[in-house]
PASEBA-1860 file (N, C-alpha, C; in nm, 3 decimals):
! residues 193
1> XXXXXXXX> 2.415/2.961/-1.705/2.293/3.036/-1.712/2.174/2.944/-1.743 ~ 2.190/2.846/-1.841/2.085/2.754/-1.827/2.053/2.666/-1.731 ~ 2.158/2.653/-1.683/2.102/2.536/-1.503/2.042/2.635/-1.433 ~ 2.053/2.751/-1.444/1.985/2.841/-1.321/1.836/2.863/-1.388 ~ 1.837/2.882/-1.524/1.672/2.911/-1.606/1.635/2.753/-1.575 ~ 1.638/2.619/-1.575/1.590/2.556/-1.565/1.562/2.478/-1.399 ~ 1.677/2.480/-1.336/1.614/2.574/-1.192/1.509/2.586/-1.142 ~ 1.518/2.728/-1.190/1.416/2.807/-1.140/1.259/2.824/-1.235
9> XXXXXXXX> 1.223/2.731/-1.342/1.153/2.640/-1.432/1.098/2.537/-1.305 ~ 1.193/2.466/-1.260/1.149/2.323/-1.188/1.057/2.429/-1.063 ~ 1.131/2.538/-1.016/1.106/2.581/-0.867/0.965/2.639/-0.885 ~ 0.932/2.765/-1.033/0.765/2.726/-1.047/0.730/2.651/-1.101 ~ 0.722/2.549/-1.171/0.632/2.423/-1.162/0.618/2.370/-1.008 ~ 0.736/2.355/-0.969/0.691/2.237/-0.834/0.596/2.393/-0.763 ~ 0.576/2.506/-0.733/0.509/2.593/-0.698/0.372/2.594/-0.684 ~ 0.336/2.589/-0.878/0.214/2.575/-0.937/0.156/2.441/-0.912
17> XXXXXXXX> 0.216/2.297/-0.898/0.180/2.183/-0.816/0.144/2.215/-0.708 ~ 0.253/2.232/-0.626/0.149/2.265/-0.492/0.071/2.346/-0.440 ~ 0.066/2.470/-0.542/-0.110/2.526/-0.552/-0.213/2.429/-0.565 ~ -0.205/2.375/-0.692/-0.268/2.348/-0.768/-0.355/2.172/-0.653 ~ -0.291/2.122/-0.529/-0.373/2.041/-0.497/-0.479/2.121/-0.370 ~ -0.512/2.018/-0.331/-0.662/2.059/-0.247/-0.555/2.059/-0.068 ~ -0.659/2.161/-0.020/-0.568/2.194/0.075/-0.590/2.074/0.192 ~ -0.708/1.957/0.175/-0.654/1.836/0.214/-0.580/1.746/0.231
25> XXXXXXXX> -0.543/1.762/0.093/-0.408/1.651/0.062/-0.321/1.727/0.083 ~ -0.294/1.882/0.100/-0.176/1.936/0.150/-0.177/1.947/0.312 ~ -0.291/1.910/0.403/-0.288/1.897/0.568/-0.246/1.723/0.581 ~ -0.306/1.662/0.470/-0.222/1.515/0.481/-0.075/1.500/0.470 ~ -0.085/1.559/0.384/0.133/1.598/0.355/0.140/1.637/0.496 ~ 0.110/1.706/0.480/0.226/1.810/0.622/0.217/1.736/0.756 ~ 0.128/1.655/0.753/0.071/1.589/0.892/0.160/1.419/0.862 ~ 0.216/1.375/0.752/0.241/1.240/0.749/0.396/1.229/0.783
33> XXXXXXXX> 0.422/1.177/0.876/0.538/1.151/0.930/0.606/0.994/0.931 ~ 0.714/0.968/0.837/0.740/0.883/0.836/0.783/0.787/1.002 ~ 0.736/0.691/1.022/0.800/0.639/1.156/0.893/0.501/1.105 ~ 0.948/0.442/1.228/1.044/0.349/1.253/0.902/0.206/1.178 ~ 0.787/0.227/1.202/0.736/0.116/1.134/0.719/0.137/0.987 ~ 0.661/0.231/0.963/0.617/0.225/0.781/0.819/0.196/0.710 ~ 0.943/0.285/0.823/1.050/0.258/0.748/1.083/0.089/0.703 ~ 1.032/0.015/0.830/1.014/-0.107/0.815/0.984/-0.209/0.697
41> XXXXXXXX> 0.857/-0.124/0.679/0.722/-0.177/0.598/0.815/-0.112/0.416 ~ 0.834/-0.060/0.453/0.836/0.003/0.294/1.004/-0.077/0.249 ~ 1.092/-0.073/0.322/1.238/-0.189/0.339/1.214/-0.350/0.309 ~ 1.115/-0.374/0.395/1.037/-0.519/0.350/0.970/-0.492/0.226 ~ 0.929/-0.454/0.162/0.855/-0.460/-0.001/0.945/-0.452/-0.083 ~ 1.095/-0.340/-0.035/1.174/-0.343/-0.135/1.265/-0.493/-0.174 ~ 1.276/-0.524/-0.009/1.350/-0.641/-0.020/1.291/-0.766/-0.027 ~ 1.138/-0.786/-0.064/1.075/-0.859/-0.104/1.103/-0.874/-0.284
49> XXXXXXXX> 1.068/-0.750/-0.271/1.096/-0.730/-0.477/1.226/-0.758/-0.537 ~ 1.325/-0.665/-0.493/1.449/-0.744/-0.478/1.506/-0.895/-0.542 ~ 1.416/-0.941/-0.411/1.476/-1.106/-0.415/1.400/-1.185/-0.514 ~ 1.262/-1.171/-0.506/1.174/-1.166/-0.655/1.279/-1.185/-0.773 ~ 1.241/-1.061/-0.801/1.380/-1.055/-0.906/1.485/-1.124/-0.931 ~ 1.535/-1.146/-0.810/1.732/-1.250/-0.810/1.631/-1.334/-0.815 ~ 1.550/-1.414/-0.755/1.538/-1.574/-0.788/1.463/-1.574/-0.886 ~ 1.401/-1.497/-0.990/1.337/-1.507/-1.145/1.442/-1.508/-1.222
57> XXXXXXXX> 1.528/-1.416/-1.209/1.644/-1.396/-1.324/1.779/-1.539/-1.240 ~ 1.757/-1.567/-1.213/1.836/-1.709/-1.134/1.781/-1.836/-1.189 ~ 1.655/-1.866/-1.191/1.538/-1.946/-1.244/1.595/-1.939/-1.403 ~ 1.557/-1.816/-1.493/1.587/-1.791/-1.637/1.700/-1.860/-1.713 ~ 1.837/-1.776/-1.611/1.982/-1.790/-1.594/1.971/-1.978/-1.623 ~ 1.939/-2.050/-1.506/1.924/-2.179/-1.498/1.896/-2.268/-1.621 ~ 1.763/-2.199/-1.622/1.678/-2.313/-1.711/1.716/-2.286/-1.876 ~ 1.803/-2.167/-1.906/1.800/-2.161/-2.050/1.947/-2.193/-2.083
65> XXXXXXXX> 2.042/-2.094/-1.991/2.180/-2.176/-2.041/2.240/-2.253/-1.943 ~ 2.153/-2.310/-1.855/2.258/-2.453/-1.797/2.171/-2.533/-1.831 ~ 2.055/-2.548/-1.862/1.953/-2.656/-1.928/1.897/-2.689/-1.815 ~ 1.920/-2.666/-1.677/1.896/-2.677/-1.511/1.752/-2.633/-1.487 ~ 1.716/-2.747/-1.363/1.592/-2.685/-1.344/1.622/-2.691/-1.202 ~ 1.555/-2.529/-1.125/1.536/-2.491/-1.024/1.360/-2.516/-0.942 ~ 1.346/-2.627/-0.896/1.206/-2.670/-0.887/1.143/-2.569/-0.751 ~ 1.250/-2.546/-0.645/1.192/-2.510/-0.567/1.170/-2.355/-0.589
73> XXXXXXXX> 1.207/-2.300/-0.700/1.184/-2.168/-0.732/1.048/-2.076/-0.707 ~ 0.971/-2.181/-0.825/0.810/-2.178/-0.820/0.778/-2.117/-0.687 ~ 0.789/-2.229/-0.577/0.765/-2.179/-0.468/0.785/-2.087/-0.394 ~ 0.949/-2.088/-0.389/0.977/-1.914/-0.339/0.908/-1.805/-0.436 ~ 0.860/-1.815/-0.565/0.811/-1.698/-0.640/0.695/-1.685/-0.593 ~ 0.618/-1.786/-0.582/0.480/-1.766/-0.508/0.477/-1.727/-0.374 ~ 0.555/-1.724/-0.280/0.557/-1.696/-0.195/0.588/-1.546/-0.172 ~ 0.698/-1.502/-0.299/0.732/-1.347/-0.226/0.656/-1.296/-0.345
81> XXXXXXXX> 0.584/-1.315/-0.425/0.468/-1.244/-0.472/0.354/-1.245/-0.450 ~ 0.314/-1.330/-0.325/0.161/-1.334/-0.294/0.217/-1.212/-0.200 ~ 0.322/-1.214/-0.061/0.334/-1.095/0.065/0.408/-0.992/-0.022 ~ 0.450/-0.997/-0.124/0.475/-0.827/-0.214/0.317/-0.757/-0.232 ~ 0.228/-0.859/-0.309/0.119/-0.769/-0.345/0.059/-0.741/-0.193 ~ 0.042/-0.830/-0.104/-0.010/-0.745/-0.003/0.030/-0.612/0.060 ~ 0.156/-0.631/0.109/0.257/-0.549/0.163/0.260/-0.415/0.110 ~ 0.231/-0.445/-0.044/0.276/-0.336/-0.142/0.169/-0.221/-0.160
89> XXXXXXXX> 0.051/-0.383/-0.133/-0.078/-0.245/-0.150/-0.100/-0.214/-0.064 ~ -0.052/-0.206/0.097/-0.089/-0.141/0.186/-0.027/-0.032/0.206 ~ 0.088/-0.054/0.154/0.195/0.072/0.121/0.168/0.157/0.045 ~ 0.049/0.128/-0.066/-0.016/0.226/-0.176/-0.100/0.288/-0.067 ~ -0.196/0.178/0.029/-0.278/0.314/0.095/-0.208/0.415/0.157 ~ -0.071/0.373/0.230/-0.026/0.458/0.328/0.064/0.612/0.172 ~ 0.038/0.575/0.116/0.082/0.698/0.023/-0.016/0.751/-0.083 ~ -0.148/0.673/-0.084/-0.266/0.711/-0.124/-0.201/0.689/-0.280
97> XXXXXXXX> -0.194/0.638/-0.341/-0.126/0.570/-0.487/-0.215/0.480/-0.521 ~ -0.355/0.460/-0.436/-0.475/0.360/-0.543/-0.518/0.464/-0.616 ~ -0.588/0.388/-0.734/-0.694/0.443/-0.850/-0.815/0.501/-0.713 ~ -0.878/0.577/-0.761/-0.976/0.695/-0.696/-1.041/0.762/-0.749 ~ -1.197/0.744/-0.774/-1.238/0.827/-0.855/-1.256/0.966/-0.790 ~ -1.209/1.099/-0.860/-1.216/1.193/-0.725/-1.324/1.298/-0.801 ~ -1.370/1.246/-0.878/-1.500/1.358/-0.945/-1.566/1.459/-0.872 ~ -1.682/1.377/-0.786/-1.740/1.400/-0.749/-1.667/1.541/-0.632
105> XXXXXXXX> -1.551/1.456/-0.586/-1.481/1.497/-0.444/-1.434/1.652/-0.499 ~ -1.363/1.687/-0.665/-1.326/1.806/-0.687/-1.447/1.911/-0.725 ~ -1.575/1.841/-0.761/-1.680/1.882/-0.807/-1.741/1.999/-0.686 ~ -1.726/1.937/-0.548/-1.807/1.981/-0.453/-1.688/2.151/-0.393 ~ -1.770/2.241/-0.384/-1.693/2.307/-0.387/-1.635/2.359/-0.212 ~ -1.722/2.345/-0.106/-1.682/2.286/0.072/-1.585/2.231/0.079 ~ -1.466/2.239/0.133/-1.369/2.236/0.179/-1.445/2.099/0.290 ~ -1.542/2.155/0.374/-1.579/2.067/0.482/-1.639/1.930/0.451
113> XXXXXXXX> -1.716/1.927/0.376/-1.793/1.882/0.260/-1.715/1.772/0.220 ~ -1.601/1.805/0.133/-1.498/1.736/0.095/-1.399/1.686/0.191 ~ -1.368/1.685/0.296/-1.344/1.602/0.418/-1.435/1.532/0.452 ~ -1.545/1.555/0.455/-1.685/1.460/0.518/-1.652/1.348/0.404 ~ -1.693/1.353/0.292/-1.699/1.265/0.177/-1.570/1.171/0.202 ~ -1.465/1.218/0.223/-1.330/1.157/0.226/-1.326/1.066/0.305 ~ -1.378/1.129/0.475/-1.397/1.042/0.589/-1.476/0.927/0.555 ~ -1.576/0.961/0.518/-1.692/0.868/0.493/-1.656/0.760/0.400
121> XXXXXXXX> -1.567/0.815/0.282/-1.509/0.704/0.199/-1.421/0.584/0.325 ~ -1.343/0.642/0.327/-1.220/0.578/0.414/-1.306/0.489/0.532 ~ -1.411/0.525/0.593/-1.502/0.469/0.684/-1.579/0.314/0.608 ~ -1.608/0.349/0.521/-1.664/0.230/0.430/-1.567/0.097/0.365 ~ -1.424/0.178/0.323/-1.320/0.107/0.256/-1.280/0.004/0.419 ~ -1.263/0.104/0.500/-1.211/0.022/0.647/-1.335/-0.108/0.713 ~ -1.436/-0.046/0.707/-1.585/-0.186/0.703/-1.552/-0.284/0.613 ~ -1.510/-0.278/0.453/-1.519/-0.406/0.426/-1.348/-0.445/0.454
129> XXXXXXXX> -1.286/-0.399/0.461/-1.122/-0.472/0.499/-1.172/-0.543/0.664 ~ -1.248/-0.491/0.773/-1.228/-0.600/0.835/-1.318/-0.696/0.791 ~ -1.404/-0.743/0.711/-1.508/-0.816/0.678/-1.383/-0.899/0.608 ~ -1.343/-0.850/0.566/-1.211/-0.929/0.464/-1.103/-1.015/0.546 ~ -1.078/-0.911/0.633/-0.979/-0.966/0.732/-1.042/-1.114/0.776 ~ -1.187/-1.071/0.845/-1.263/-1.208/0.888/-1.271/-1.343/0.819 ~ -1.280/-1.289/0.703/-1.310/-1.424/0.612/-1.174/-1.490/0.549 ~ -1.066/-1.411/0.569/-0.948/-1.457/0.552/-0.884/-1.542/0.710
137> XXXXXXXX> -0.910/-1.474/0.755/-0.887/-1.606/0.903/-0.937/-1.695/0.920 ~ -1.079/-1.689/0.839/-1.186/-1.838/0.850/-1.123/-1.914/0.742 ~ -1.055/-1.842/0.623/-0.986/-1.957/0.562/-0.863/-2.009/0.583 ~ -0.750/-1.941/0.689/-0.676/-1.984/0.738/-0.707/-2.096/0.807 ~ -0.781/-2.111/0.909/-0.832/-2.198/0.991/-0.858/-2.313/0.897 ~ -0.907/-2.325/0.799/-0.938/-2.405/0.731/-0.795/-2.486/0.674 ~ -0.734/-2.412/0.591/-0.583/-2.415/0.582/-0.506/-2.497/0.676 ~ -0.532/-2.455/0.789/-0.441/-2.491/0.876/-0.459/-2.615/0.943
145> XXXXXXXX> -0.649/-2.631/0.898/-0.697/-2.787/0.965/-0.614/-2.937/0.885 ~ -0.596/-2.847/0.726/-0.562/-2.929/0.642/-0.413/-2.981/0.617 ~ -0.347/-2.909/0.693/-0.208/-2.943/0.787/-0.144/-2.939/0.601 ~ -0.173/-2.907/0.481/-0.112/-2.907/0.351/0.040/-2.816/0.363 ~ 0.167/-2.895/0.293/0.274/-2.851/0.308/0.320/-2.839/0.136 ~ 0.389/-2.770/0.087/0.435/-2.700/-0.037/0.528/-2.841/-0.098 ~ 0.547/-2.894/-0.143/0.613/-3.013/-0.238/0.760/-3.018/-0.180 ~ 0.854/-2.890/-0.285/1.010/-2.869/-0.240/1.039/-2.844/-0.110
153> XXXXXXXX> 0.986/-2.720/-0.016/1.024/-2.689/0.021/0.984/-2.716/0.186 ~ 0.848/-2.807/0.178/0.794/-2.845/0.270/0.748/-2.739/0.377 ~ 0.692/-2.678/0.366/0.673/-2.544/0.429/0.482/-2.559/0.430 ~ 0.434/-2.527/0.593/0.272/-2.478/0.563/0.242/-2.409/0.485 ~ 0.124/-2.435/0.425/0.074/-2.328/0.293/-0.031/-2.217/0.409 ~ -0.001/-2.238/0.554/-0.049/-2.143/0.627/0.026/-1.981/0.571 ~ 0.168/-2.004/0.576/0.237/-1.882/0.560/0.173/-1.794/0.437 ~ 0.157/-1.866/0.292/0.134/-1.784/0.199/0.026/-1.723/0.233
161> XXXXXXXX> -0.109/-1.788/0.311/-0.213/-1.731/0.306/-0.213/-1.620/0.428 ~ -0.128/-1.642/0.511/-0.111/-1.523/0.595/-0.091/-1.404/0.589 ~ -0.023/-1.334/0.459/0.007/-1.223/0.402/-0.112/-1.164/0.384 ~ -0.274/-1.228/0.371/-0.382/-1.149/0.321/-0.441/-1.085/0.469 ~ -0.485/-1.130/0.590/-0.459/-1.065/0.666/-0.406/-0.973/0.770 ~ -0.268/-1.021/0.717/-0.159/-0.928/0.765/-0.151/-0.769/0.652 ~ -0.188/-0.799/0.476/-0.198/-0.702/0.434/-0.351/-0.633/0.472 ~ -0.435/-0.691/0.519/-0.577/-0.589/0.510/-0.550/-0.535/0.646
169> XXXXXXXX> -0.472/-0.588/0.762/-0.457/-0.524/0.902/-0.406/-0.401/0.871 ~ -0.285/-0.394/0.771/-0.203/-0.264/0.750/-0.283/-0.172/0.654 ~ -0.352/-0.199/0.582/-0.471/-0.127/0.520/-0.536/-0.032/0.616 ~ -0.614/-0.135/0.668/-0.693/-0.085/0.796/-0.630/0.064/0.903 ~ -0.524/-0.002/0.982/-0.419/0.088/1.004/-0.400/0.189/0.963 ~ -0.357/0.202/0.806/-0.309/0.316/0.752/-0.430/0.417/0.728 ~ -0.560/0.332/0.704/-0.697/0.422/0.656/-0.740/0.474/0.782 ~ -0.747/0.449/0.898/-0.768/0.489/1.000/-0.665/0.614/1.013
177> XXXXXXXX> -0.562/0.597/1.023/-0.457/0.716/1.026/-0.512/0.843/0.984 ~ -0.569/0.797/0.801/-0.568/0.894/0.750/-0.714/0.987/0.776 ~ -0.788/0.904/0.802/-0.893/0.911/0.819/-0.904/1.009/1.002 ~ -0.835/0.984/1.087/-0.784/1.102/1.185/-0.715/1.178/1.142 ~ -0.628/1.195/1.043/-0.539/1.324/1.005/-0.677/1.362/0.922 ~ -0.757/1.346/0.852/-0.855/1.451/0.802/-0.968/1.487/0.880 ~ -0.978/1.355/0.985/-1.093/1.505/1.119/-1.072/1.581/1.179 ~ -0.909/1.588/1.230/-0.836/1.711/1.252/-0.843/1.813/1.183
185> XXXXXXXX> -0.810/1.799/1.041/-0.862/1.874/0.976/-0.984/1.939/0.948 ~ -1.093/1.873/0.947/-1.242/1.908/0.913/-1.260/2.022/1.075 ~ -1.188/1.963/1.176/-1.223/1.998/1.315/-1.144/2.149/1.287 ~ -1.005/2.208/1.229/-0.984/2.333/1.219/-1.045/2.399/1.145 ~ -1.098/2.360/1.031/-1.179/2.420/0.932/-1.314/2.477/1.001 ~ -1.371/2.351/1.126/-1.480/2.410/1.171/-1.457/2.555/1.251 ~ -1.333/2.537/1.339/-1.314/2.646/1.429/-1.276/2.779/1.355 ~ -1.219/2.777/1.241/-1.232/2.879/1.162/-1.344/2.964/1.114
193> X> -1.415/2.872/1.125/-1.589/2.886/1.003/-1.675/2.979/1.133
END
């Protein structure tokens, strides 16, 4: 009798949650469909982090009770934590998991209003990611004039810096997405109105 009272506890709460958001973010739900790429994208971050992990606690393992030093570690750590944070935060846009101030956005009481604002955000965030994108290829180029290779592992230091335009492309990408799943939206709201 108590698994069924607590149950049916979880079944209105999760209820009163999904009242309780804006019927934007509930046409974004219903409209976001996982595909064969984000399964990709989100598999690569895990198995970025993952290995993170095994070669930190491998590194630790090493250096405290075999007295061993793992030199080329450094490098692999820098490497799968510069394309984790990218990777990762593009994966925050595609699940909308950044900080957001949404004041203003719950303040306004238009439904339409509050899609406009949204669009318009997402329109601005996507202007400076390619400005970003740009200036990250101009420093690749630079990078790459300088032909610089990593100590251990001898590897271009092109690769690490590649993750920053490869993460603002998937940014971009995902804000655009969302940013058409809410003019669809704004566009039924109009035909309603």
């Amino acid at each position: 009798m108590e698994v069924t009272n607590t149950y049916s506890q979880y079944k209105t709460n999760e209820k009163k949650f999904l009242e309780k958001r804006s019927e934007g973010e509930a046409l974004i739900m219903r409209e976001a469909k996982v595909s064969l790429f984000e399964l990709i994208l989100e598999n690569t971050v895990f198995l970025l982090a993952i290995s993170l992990l095994v070669v930190m606690f491998t590194t630790i393992l090493n250096r405290y009770l075999l007295h061993g030093s793992m030199a080329w570690s450094t490098e692999v750590l820098k490497f799968l934590f510069i394309w984790l944070n990218f990777l990762g935060a593009s994966l925050g846009v595609k699940r909308g998991s950044h900080i957001g101030v949404k004041l203003l956005y719950e303040i306004i009481p238009s439904k339409r209003i509050r899609i406009f604002l949204s669009i318009i955000s997402s329109t601005l965030v996507i202007v400076v990611l390619f400005t970003l994108v740009a200036a990250s290829l101009v420093l690749i180029e630079r990078i790459a004039s300088f032909g610089q290779v990593t100590t251990y592992l001898a590897l271009p230091y092109i690769y690490w810096y590649l993750a920053i335009p490869v993460g603002y492309c998937l940014m971009i990408f995902f804000f655009t997405a969302k940013s058409l799943v809410e003019l669809k939206g704004a566009k039924g709201y109009a035909a309603r109105d």
